[in-house]
C-alpha positions in Angstrom: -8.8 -4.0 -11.4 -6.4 -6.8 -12.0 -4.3 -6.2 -8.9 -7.8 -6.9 -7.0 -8.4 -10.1 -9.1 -4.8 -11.8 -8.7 -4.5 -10.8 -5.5 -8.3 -12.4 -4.4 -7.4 -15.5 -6.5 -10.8 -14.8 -8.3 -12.0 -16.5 -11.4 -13.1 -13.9 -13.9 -15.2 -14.1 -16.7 -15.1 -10.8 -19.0 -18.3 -9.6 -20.4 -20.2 -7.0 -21.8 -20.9 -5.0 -18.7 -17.0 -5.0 -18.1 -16.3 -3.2 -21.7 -19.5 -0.4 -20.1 -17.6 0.1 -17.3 -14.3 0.2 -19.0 -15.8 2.7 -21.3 -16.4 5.0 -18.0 -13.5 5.0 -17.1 -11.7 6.5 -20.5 -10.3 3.0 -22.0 -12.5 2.7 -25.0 -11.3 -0.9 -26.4 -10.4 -1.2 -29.6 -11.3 2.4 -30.2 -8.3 4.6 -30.0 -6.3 4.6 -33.9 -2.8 3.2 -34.4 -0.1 4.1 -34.6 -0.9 6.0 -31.3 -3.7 3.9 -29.7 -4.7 5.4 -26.2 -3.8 9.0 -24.7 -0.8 9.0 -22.5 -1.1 12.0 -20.8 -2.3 12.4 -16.6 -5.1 14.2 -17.5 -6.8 12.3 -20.2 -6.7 9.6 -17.5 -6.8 11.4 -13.9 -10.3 13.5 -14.2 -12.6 13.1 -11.0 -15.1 11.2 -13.1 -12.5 8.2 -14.4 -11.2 8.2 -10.8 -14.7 7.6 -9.8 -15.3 4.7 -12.3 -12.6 3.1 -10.8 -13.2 3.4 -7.3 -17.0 1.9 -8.4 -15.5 -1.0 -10.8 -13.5 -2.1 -7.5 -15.8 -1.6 -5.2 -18.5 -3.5 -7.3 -16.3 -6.4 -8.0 -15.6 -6.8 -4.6 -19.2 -6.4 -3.0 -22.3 -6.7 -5.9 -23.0 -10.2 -6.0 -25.2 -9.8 -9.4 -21.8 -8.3 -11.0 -21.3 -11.6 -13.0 -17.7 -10.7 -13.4 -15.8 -12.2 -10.5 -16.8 -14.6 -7.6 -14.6 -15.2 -5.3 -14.0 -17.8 -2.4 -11.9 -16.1 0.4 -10.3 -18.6 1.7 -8.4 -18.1 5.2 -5.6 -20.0 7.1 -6.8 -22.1 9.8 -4.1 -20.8 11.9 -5.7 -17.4 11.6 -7.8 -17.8 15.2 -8.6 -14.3 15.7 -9.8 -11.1 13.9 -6.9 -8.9 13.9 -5.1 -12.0 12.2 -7.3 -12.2 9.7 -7.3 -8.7 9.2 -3.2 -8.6 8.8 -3.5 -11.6 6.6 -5.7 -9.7 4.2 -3.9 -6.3 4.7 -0.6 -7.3 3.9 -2.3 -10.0 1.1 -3.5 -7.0 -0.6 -1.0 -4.1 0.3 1.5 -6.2 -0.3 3.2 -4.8 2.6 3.0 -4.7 6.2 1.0 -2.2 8.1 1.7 -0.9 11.6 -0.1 -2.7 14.3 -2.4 0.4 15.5 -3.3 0.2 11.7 -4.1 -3.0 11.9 -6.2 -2.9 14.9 -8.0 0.5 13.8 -9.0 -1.3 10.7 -10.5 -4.8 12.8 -12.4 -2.8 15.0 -13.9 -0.8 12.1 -14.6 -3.8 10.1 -16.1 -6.0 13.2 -18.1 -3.0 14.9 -15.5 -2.7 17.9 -15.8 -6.1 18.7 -12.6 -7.2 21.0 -10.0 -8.0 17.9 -8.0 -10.5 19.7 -11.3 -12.9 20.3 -11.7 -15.8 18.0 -13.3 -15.6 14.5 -15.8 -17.4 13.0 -17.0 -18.5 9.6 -20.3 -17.1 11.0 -18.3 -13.4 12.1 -16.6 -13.0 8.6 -20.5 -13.5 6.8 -21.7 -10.7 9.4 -18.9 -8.7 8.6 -19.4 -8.6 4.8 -22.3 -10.8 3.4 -21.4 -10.2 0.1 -18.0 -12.2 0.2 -17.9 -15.7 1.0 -14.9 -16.1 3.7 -14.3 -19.8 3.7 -12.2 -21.6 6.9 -10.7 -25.0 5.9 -11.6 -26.6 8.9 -15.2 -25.3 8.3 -17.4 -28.6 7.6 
């Protein structure tokens, strides 16, 4: 979860719904005795159902717009004209690593509905794409 918000640049606000969703996942905060505070064994941690929790708590801090957690303000390049660009940019933003270009273009074509990736990308297109994120171009007015 905090790879996703350092790596978004997204301002965060904890709250009680994060501490629920925490709980889901196995890290019950401030629950776990000293001197041996949480489990630190795979399995207390690795079960389908914490896996799941985690997937979600991603997944909903990225896309639900009621989550009242993060909001973030994807801001892009200008010098990122077309969709595969952007989609690198954000890849490799996020991987922290590169990707191989068939990759690359697998994952544009999926994301824009196998649109031609090397046309240029709109404001308008990246809203479309995902109209839960705000994508913001600098040279937007």
């Amino acid at each position: 979860m905090t790879s996703i918000l350092r790596v978004t640049e997204a301002d965060f606000t904890p709250n009680q719904s994060l501490t629920a969703q925490m709980n889901q996942m196995g890290y019950l905060h401030y629950h776990w005795p000293t001197p041996t505070g949480h489990p630190d064994r795979a399995e207390y941690w690795l079960s389908s159902n914490t896996l799941l929790a985690r997937w979600n708590l991603a997944f909903g801090l990225l896309n639900n717009p009621q989550n009242k957690l993060a909001s973030f303000d994807f801001k892009t390049s200008p010098e990122l004209k077309t969709i595969k660009e952007v989609v690198k940019y954000w890849t490799e933003k996020i991987l922290q690593r590169t990707k191989p270009d068939e990759y690359i273009e697998a994952l544009a074509r999926s994301l824009w509905n196998g649109k031609d990736t090397s046309s240029s990308v709109t404001s308008i297109d990246l809203e479309k794409t995902n109209s839960r994120a705000y994508w913001h171009f600098d040279d937007d007015p």
